[in-house]
FIGUBA-443963 format. One line per 5 residues: number of its first residue (from 0); their letters; for each residue x, y, z of C-alpha. Coordinates in nm, 2 decimals, always signed. Example, Ala and Ser with C-alpha at 12.3 -4.5 7.8 and 13.67 -1.06 7.14 Angstrom:
BEGIN
0> as> +1.23 -0.45 +0.78; +1.37 -0.11 +0.71
END
This chain:
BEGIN
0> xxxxx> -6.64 +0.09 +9.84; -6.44 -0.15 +10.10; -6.26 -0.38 +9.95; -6.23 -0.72 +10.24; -5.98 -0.94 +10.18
5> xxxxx> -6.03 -1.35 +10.19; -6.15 -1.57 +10.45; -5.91 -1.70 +10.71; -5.72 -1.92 +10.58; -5.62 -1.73 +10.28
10> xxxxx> -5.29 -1.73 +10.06; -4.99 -1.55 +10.23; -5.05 -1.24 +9.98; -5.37 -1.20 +10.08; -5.29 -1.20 +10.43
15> xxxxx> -5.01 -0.90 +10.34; -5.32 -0.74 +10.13; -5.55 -0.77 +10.50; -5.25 -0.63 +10.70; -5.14 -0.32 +10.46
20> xxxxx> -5.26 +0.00 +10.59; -5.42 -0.08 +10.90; -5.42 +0.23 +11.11; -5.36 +0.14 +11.49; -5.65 +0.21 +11.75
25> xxxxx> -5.55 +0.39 +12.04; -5.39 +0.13 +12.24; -5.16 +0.10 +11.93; -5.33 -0.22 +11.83; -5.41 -0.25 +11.42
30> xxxxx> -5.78 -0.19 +11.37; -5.79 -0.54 +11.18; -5.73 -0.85 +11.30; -5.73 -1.14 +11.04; -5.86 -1.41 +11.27
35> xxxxx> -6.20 -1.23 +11.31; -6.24 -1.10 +10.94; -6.26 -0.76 +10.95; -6.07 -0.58 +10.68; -5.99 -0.22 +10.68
40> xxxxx> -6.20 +0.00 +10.42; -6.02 +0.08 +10.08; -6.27 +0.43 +10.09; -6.58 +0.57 +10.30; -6.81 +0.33 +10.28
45> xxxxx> -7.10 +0.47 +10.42; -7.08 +0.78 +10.22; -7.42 +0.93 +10.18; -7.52 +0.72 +10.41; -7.58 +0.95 +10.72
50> xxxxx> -7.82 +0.88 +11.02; -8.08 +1.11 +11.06; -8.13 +1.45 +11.21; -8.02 +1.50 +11.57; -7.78 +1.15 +11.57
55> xxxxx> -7.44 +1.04 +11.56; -7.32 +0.90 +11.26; -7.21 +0.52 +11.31; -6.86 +0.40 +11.20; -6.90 +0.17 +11.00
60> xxxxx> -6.52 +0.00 +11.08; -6.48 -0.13 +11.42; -6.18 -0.18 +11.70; -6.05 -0.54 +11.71; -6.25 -0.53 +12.02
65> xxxxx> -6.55 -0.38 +11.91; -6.58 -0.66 +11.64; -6.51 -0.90 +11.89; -6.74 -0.80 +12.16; -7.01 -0.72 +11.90
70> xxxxx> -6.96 -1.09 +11.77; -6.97 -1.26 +12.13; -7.27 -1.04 +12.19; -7.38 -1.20 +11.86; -7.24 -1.53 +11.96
75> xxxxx> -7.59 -1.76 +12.01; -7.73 -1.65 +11.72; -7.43 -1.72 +11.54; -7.39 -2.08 +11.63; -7.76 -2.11 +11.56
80> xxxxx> -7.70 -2.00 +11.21; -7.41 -2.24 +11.20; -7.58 -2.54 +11.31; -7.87 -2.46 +11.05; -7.62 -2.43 +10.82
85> xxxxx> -7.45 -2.78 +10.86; -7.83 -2.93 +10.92; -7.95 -3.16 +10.64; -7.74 -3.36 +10.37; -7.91 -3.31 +10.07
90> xxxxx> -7.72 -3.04 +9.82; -7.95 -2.79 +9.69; -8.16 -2.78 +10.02; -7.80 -2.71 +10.22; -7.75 -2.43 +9.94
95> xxxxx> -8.09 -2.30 +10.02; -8.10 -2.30 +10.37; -7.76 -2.13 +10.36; -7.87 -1.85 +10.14; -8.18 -1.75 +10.40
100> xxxxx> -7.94 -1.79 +10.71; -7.70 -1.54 +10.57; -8.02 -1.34 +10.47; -8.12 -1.33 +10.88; -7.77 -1.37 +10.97
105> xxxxx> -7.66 -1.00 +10.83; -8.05 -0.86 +10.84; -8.04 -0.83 +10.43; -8.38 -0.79 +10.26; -8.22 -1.00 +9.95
110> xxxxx> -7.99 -1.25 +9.91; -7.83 -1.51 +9.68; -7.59 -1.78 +9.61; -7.40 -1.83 +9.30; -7.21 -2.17 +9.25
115> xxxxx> -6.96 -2.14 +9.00; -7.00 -2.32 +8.64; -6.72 -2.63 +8.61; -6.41 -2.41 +8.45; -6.50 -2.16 +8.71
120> xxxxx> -6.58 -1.84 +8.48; -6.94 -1.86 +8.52; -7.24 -1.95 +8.69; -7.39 -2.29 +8.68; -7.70 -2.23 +8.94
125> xxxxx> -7.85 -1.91 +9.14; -8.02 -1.95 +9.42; -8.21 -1.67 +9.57; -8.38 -1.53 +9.85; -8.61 -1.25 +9.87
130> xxxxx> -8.70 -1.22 +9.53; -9.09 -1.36 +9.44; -9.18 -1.53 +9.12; -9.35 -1.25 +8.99; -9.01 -1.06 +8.98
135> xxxxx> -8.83 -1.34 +8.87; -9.04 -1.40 +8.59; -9.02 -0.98 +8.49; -8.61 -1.02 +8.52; -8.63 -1.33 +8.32
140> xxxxx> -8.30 -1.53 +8.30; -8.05 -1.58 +8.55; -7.68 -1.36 +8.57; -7.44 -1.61 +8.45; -7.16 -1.44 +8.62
145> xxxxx> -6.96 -1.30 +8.31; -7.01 -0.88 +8.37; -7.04 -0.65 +8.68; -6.98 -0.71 +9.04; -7.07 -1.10 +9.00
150> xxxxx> -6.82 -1.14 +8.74; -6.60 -0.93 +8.98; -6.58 -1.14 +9.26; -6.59 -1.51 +9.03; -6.26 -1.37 +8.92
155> xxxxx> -6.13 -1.20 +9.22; -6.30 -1.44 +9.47; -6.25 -1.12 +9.84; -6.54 -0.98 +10.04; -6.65 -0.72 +9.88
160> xxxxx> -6.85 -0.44 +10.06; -7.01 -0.15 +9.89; -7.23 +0.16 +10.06; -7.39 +0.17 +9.73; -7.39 -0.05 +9.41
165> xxxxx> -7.47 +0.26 +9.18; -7.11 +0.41 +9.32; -6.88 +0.14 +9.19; -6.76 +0.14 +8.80; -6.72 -0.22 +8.81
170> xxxxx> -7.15 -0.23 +8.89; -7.35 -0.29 +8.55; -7.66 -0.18 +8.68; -8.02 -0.37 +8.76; -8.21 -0.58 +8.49
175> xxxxx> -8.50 -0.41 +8.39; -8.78 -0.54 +8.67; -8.54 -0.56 +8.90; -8.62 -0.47 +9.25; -8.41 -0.14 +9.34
180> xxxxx> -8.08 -0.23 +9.55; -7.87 -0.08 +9.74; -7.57 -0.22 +9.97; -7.40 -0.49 +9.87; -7.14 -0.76 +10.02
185> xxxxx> -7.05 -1.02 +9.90; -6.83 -1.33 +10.01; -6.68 -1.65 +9.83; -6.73 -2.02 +9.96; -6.48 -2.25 +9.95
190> xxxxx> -6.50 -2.62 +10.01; -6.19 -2.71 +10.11; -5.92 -2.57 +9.83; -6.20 -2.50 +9.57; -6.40 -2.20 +9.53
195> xxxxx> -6.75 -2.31 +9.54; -6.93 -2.01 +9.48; -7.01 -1.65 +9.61; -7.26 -1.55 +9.87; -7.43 -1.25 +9.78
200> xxxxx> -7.65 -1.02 +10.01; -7.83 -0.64 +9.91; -8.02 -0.44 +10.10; -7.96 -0.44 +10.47; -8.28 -0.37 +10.65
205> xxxxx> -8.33 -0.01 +10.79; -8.17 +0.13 +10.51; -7.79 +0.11 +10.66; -7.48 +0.00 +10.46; -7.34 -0.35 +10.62
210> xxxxx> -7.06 -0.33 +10.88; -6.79 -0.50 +10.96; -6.93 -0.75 +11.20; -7.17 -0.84 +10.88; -6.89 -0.90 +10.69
215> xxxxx> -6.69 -1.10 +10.98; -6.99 -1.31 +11.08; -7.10 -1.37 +10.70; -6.72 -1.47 +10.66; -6.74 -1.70 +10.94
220> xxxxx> -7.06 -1.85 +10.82; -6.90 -1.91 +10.46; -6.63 -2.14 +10.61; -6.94 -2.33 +10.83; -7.10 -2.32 +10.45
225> xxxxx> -6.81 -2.45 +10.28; -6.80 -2.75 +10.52; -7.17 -2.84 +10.51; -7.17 -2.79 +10.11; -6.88 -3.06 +10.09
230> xxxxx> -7.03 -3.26 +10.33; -7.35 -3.28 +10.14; -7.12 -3.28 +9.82; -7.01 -3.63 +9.91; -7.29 -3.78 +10.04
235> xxxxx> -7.45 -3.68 +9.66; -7.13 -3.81 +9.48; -7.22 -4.14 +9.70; -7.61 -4.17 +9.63; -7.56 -4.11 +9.26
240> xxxxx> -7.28 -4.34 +9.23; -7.53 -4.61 +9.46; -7.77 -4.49 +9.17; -7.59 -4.57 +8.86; -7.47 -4.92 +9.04
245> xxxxx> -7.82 -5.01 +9.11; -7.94 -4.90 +8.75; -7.62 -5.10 +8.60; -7.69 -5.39 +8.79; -8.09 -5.38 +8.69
250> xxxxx> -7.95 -5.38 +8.36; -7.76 -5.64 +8.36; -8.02 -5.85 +8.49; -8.26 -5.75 +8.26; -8.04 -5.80 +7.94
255> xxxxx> -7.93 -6.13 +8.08; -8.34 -6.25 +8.14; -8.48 -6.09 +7.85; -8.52 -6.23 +7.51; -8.38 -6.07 +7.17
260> xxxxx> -8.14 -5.78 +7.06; -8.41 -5.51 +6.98; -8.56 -5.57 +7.37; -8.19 -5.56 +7.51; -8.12 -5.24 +7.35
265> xxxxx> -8.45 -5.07 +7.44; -8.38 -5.17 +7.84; -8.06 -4.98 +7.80; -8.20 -4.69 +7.66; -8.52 -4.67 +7.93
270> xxxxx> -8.26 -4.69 +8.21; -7.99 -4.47 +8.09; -8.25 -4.20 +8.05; -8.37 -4.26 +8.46; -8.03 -4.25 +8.58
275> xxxxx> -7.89 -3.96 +8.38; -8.20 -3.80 +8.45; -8.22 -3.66 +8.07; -8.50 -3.58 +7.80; -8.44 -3.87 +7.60
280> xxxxx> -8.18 -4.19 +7.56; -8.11 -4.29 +7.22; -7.90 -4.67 +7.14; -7.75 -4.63 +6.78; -7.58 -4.90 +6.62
285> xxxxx> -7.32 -4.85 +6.29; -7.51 -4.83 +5.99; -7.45 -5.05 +5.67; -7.41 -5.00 +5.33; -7.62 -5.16 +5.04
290> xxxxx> -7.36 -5.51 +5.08; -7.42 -5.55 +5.42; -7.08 -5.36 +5.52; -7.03 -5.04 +5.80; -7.04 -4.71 +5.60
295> xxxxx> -6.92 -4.52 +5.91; -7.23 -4.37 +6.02; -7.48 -4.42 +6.26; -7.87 -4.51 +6.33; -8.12 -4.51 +6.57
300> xxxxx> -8.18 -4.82 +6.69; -8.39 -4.76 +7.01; -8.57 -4.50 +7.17; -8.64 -4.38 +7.51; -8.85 -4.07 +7.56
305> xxxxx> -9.15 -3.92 +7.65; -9.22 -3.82 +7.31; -9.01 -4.08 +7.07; -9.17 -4.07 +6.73; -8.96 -4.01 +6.49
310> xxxxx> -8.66 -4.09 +6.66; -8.61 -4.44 +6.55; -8.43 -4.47 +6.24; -8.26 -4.11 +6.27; -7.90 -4.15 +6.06
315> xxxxx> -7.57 -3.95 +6.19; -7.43 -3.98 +5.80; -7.08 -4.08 +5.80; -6.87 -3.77 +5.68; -7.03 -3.62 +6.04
320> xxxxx> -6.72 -3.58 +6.26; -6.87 -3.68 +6.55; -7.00 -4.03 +6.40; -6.58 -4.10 +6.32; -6.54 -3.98 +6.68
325> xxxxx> -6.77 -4.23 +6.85; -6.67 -4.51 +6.61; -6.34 -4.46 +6.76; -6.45 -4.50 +7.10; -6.40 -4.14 +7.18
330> xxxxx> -6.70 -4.00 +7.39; -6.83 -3.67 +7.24; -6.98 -3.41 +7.51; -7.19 -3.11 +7.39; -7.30 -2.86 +7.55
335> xxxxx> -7.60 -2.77 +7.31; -7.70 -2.98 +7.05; -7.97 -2.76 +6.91; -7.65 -2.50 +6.80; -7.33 -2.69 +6.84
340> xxxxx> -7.26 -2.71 +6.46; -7.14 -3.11 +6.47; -7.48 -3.20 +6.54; -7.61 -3.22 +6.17; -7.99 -3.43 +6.25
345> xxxxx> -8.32 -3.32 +6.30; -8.33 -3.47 +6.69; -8.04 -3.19 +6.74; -8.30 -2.93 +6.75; -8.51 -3.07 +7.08
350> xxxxx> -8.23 -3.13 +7.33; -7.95 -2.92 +7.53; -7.66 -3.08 +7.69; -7.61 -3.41 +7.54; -7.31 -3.65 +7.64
355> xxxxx> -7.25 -3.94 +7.39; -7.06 -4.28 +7.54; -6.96 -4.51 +7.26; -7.09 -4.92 +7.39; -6.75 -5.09 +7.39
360> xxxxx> -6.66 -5.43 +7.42; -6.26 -5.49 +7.44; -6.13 -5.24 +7.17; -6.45 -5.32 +6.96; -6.72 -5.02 +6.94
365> xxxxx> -7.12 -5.22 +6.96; -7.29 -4.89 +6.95; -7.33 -4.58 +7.08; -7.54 -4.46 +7.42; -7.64 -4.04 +7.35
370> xxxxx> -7.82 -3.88 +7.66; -7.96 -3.55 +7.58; -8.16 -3.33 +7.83; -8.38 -3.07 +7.76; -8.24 -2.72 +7.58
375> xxxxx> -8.16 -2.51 +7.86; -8.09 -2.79 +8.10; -7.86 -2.80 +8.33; -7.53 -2.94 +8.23; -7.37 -3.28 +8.27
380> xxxxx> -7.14 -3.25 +8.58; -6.84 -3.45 +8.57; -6.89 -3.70 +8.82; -7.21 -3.77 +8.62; -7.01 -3.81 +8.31
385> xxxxx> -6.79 -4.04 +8.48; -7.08 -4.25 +8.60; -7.27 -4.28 +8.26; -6.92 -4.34 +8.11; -6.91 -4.64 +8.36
390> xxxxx> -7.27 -4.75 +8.26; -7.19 -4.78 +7.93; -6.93 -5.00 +7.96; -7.14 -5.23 +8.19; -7.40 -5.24 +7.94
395> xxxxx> -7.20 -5.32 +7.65; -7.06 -5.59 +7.87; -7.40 -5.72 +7.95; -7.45 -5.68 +7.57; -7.25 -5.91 +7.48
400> xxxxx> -7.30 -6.14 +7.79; -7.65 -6.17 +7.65; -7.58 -6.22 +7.32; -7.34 -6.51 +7.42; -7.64 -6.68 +7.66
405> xxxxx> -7.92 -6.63 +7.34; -7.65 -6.80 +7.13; -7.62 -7.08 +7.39; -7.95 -7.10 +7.41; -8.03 -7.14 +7.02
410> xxxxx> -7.70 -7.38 +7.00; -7.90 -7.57 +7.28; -8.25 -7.54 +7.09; -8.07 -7.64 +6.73; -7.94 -7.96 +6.96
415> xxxxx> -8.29 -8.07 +6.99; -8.43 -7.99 +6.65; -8.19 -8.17 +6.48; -8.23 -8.50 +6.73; -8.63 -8.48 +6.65
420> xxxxx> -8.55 -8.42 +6.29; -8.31 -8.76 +6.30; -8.58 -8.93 +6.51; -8.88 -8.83 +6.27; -8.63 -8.90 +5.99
425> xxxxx> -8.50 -9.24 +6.07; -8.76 -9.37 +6.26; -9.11 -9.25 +6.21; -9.07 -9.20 +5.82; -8.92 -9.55 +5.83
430> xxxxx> -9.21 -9.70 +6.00; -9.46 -9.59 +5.80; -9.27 -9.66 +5.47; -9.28 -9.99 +5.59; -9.62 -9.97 +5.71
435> xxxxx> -9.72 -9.87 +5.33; -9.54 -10.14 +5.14; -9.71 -10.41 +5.39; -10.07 -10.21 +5.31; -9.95 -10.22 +4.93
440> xxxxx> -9.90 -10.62 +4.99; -10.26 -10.69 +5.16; -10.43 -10.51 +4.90; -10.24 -10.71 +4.59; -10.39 -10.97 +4.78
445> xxxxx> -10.72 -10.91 +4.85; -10.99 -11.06 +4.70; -11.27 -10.78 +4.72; -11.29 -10.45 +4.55; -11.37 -10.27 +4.86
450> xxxxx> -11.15 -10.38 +5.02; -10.85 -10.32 +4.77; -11.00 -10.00 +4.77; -10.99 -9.89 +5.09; -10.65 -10.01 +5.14
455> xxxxx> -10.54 -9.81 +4.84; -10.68 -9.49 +5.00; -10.49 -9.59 +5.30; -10.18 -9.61 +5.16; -10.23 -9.27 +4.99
460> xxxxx> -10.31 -9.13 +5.37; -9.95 -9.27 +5.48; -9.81 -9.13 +5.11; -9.90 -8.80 +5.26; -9.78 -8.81 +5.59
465> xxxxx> -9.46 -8.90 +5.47; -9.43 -8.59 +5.30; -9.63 -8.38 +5.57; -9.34 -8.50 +5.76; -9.04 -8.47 +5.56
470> xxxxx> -9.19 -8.10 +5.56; -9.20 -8.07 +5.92; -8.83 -8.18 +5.91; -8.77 -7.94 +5.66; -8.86 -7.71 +5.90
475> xxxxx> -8.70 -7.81 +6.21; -8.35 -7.75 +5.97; -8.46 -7.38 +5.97; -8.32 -7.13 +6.22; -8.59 -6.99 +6.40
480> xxxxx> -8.47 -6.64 +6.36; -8.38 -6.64 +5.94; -8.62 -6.48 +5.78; -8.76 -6.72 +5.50; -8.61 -6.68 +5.16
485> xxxxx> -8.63 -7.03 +4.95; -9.01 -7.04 +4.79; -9.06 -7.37 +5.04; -9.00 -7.12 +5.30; -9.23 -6.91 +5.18
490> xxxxx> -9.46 -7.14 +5.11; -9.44 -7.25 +5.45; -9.53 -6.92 +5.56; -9.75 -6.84 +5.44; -9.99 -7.15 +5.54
495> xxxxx> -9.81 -7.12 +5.88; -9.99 -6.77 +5.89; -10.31 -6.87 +5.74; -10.33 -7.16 +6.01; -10.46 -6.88 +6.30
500> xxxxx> -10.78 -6.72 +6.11; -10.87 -7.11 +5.95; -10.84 -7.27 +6.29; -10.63 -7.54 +6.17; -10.33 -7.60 +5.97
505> xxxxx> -10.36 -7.73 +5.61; -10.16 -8.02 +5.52; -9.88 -7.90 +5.25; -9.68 -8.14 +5.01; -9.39 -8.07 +4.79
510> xxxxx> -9.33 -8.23 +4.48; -8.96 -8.17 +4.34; -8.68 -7.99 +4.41; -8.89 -7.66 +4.41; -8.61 -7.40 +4.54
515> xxxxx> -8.39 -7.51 +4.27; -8.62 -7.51 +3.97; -8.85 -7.22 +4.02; -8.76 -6.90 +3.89; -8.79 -6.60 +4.14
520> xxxxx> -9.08 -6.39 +3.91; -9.26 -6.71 +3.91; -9.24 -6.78 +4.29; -9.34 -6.42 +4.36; -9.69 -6.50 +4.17
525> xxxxx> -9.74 -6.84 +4.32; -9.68 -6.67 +4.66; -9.97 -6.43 +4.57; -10.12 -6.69 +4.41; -10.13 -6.93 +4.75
530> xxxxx> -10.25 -6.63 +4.98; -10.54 -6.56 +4.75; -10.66 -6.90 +4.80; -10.62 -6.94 +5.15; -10.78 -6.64 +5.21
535> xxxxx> -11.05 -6.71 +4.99; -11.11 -7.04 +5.19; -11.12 -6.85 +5.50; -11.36 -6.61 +5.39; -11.62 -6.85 +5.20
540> xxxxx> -11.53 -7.23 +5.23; -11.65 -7.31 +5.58; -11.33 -7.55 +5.54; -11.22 -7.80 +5.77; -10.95 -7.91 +5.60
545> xxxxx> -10.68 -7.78 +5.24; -10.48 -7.98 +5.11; -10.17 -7.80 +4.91; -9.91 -7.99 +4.68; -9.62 -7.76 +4.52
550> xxxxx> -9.52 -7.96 +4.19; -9.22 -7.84 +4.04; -9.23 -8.11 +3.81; -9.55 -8.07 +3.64; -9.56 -7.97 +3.24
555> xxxxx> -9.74 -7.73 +3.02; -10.04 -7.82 +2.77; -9.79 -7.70 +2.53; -9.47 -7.94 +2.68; -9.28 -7.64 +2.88
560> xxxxx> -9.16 -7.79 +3.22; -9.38 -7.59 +3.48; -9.46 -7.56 +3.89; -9.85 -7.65 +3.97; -10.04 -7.51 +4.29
565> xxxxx> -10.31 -7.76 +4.35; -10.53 -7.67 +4.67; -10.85 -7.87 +4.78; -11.07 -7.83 +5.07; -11.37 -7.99 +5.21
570> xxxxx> -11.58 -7.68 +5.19; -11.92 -7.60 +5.06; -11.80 -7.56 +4.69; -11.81 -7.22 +4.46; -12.17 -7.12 +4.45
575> xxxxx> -12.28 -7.07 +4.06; -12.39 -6.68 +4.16; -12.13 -6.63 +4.40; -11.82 -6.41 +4.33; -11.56 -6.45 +4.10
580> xxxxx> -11.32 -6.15 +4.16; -11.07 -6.39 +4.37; -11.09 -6.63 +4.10; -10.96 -6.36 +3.79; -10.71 -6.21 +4.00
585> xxxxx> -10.56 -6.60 +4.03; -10.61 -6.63 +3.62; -10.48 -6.31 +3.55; -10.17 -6.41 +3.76; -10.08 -6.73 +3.55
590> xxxxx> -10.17 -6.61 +3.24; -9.92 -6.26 +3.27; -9.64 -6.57 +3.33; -9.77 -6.78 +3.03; -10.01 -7.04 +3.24
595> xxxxx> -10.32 -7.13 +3.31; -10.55 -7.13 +3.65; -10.85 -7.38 +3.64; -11.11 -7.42 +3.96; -11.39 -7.66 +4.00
600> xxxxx> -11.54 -7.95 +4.25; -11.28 -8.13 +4.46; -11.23 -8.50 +4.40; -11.52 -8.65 +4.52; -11.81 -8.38 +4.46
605> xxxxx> -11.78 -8.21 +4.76; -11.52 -7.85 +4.82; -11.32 -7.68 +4.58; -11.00 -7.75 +4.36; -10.79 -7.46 +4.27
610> xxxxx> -10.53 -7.56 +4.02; -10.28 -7.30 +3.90; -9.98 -7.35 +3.73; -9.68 -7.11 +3.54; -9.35 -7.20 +3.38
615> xxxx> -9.09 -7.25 +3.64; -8.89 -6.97 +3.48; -8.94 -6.67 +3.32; -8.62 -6.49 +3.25
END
């Protein structure tokens, strides 16, 4: 085994370590010369390696000429290594094409480039040459760089050279599947300061150990490596940062164009999963206890991945340690959620390396941005962590940008509603109050019955638009987003809803103060109540027209104070054979509160009247 010592450029000891114990050649010269690379042997190094019958057996350690004059020899198809080498900017093709140009370069059957984990103990990626999927997929995984001769030079980063790998006590043999190997060398890469990774070639063709002007040349060629791998280092570092700016500034964008919380959070999460390149991106938000407070845990609030059911609605419970840590605005980096024992949910089992960037806006945490990849993945590199650190802090910022311009916006919409409400209010309610009490007037007037009559049914007409538009009013008071809660709401809803299948909107009037005075028990039935009937409408009136009035002033046969549902519609009336199962389920309604439900022929002959009616309170 020959031990080579670093590439030029080494520390000071490792020059003394090149120097010690080179014998001089014949014209007193040392037989090593650090500028060219060529390191004495710690041992034979081609023992049992002998030519055949009949020839001379080859040194395998050359004069400082004969490495020199071998190399110049060598020369052109050196610097056409080199320039392949340094051709091309793109990372793992540079690592590729430097792994096959050692391979030619030194004439080795097999070869392979290890690039060292981020603490440098390992192996983060293993890039080979030589070796065919079919033996790939018999070795199965990858060396990781911990044991044998890898592990050797990852922490003892020298050329090393051996005649045979089987011969060295350091060597933990072949994988099983392995294709048989023989000599080894191997060399570290550095990219400037930093060891990059190891160059490893086995096997030189014809069955010979490597030489010195292998190990020279391959040394040369690392340093050519070294500068081509940071080269293409930097132009990575500055597409992925381009990346993440682009993606951040689509973002943005997106959040400040878009329309509600739910859509802003699910842009984040479909971005952040394209730009970290990762299985899935998850948005969770704190979660709240029964009064509407943080417990100090976490859910789910949007999804992105190519499978995502189930996702949604995932909790992190709040005696997890890593929930506290992310509430705090620390970001939590694991690298494997399907074992790391912090990672307590059922998504922990699908993913691998997951990074986990709390959504900050000044020393407030808004949520939490997790990006998992896939188990087995490859690990989140710092710079990336960096980056998506970065992004997360532009999209909480856009966050809260957005949530600012929606607020505008609704301030600006609330504006209008109220100045319509005032108009509709002051103005049109006034006009046709007036309008009613100079109807009123004509008809006290009026000489013929008809004519009273029809001024009567006039005034009713305006009698209801007044409250059809005190309604409307009502409603313009409303926030858009509030979910209804007052039975008027509700009430409101509900026709609101049955509008679309009817084809029109029924005309709804309310009669008393009916939030105040109606129990919650009773509202719930008259709810029910009101959707029965519409529905029943839809499905058998052929209406063109239902008139609703909410009473909350009405009273009982028996004197109890009571709310009345009246609904009447212009439809073709209750056949005498048709169903009655609508019409029980109504009865049965009233009757479980103490009232009463009554149908028959609307006013004039013609539709339906549904009357039901209940005490306002129960309890």
């Amino acid at each position: 085994m020959a031990s080579d010592s670093e590439t030029p450029g080494g520390t000071p000891e490792e020059a003394r370590q090149e120097t010690a114990g080179a014998a001089p050649n014949d014209e007193g010269a040392p037989a090593y010369a650090p500028a060219y690379g060529a390191a004495p042997p710690a041992g034979p190094t081609s023992s049992g390696d002998a030519p055949g019958d009949g020839e001379t057996p080859e040194p395998t350690t050359l004069s400082f000429q004969g490495i020199a004059s071998q190399i110049t020899v060598r020369l052109p198809e050196l610097l056409e290594a080199v320039v392949s080498v340094g051709t091309g900017i793109e990372l793992h093709t540079t690592l590729r094409r430097i792994v096959e140009t050692a391979a030619e370069l030194a004439g080795a059957r097999y070869a392979a480039l290890g690039v060292l984990d981020a603490d440098g103990s390992g192996l983060a990626d293993f890039i080979t040459y030589g070796i065919n999927e079919a033996d790939a997929e018999r070795m199965g995984a990858l060396p990781d760089g911990h044991t044998g001769l890898l592990g050797e030079l990852i922490r003892h980063p020298v050329p090393l050279r051996l005649a045979h790998l089987s011969d060295d006590a350091r060597a933990v043999g072949l994988p099983p599947g392995h294709p048989p190997m023989s000599s080894f060398l191997g060399v570290p890469i550095r990219v400037h300061t930093e060891i990059f990774g190891n160059l490893y070639l086995t096997e030189k063709r014809g069955g010979r150990p490597f030489t010195d002007e292998d190990t020279a040349m391959l040394r040369i060629l690392a340093m050519e490596a070294g500068i081509a791998i940071g080269n293409a280092r930097q132009y990575e570092a500055t597409r992925q940062r381009e990346h993440w700016i682009s993606g951040a500034a689509a973002v943005t964008t997106a959040l400040l164009t878009g329309d509600g919380t739910s859509d802003a959070l699910d842009v984040v999460a479909v971005w952040a999963r394209k730009l970290a390149e990762s299985a899935a991106a998850l948005v969770m938000l704190p979660s709240l206890d029964e009064n509407g407070a943080g417990d100090g845990g976490l859910e789910v609030v949007a999804a992105s991945a190519a499978e995502p059911a189930g996702m949604v609605g995932t909790v992190i419970p709040p005696q997890n340690p890593i929930a506290a840590q992310l509430l705090n605005g620390e970001a939590v980096f694991v690298a494997d959620a399907a074992s790391d024992p912090r990672t307590t949910t059922r998504l922990a089992e699908r993913f691998g390396p997951t990074m986990m960037l709390p959504l900050r806006s000044n020393d407030r945490v808004i949520g939490i941005l997790a990006l998992p990849r896939e188990p087995g993945g490859r690990p989140f590199t710092e710079a990336e962590r960096v980056l998506a650190t970065q992004f997360a802090a532009q999209a909480a910022l856009a966050l809260v940008l957005a949530d600012v311009q929606r607020d505008r916006e609704r301030l600006a919409v609330y504006k209008d509603r109220d100045r319509i409400a005032r108009d509709l209010h002051d103005l049109v309610i006034q006009r046709l109050f007036a309008t009613g009490m100079m109807l009123e007037g004509a008809g006290r007037r009026a000489r013929t019955p008809e004519v009273r009559e029809g001024i009567g049914h006039a005034v009713d007409e305006l009698d209801a638009t007044i409250q059809e538009v005190r309604t409307a009013v009502y409603a313009l008071q409303q926030a858009p987003d509030d979910a209804p809660s007052g039975l008027r709401a509700r009430v409101l809803r509900e026709v609101g809803t049955a509008a679309v299948p009817l084809g029109f909107q029924p005309s709804v009037r309310f009669i008393g103060p009916v939030d105040a005075l109606v129990g919650e028990p009773t509202a719930k039935n008259l709810v029910a109540a009101l959707r029965e009937v519409l529905s029943n409408a839809f499905r058998h009136a052929r209406a063109s027209r239902i008139d609703i009035t909410l009473d909350a002033t009405a009273t009982l046969p028996g004197g109890g104070d009571a709310v009345r549902l009246t609904a009447t519609d212009d439809g073709v009336g209750i056949p005498p054979a048709g169903r009655r199962s609508g019409l029980r389920n109504l009865s049965r309604r009233a009757q479980s509160l103490g009232g009463s439900s009554q149908f028959g022929p609307g006013p004039e002959g013609a539709g339906t009247t549904v009357r039901w009616e209940a005490p306002l309170r129960t309890d």
